[in-house]
Each structure stands twice: as structure tokens, then as C-alpha cells.
C-alpha positions in Angstrom: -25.0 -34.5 64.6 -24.8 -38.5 65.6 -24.7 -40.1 68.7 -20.7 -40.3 68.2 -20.3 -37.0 67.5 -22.5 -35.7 70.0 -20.5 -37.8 72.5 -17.0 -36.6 71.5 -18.3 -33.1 71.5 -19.2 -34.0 75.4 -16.4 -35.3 76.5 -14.7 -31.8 75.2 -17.0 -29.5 76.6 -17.8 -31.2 79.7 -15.3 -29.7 82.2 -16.3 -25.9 80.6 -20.1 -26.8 81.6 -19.0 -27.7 85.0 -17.2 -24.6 84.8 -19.9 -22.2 83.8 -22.5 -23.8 86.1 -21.2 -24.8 89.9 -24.0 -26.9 90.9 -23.3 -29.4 88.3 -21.3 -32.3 89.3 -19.4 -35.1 87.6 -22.7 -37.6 88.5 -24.5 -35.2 86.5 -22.2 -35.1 83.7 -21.6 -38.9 83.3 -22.3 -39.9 80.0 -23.4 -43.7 78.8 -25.2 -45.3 75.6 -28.6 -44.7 76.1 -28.7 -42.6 79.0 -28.7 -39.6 77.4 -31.7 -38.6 77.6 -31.8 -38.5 81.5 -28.5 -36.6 81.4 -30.1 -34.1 80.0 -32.9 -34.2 82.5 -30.7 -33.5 85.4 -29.0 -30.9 83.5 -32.7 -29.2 82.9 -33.4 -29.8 86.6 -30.0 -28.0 87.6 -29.5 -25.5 84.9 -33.6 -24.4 84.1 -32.8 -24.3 80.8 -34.9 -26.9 78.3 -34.1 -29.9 76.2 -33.2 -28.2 72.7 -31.5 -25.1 74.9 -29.3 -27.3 76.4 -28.5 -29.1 73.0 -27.9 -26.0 71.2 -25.2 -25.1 74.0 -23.3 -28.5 73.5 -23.4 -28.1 69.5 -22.3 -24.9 69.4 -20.2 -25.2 72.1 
């Protein structure tokens, strides 16, 4: 998946991963060239779940 897929699948799944875990808020979710990388961090920090976890959850969302 590319970096424009990846972020069109975000934008789709990003309110049902707010959904599924409370503590996750929209700062957390904000998505931006070249940040991605530390969005994921703060989801790791929030969710416990790693890097490729977290990755596998948005593509197959």
C-alpha cells in the first residue's frame, strides 16, 4: 500500500478507531506528510499494541 492509499484508507477508518478505542482523540488521529510515523507512536502509547499491529488493523480495516 502507498502513502496515498494508506492515507485515504485513514481518513475512512479514522472515526471507527476513535470508536473502538475511547482514549484516542482527534490530536492523536491527525494525519500530515511525514508525520506518520509519530502518529503511530501515540497510537502505540495509547492502544499497547506495536507498529506492524497497528498497520495491519488500518489495512485490513
Amino acid at each position: 500500500m502507498n502513502k496515498d492509499q494508506l492515507e485515504g484508507k485513514w481518513k475512512q477508518v479514522k472515526g471507527q478507531f476513535k470508536q473502538k478505542y475511547g482514549k484516542v482523540t482527534e490530536d492523536d488521529l491527525t494525519y500530515s506528510e511525514g508525520k506518520f510515523d509519530e502518529m503511530i507512536g501515540k497510537l502505540q502509547e495509547k492502544t499497547g499494541k506495536t507498529k506492524e499491529e497497528l498497520q495491519d488493523e488500518i489495512n485490513n480495516w
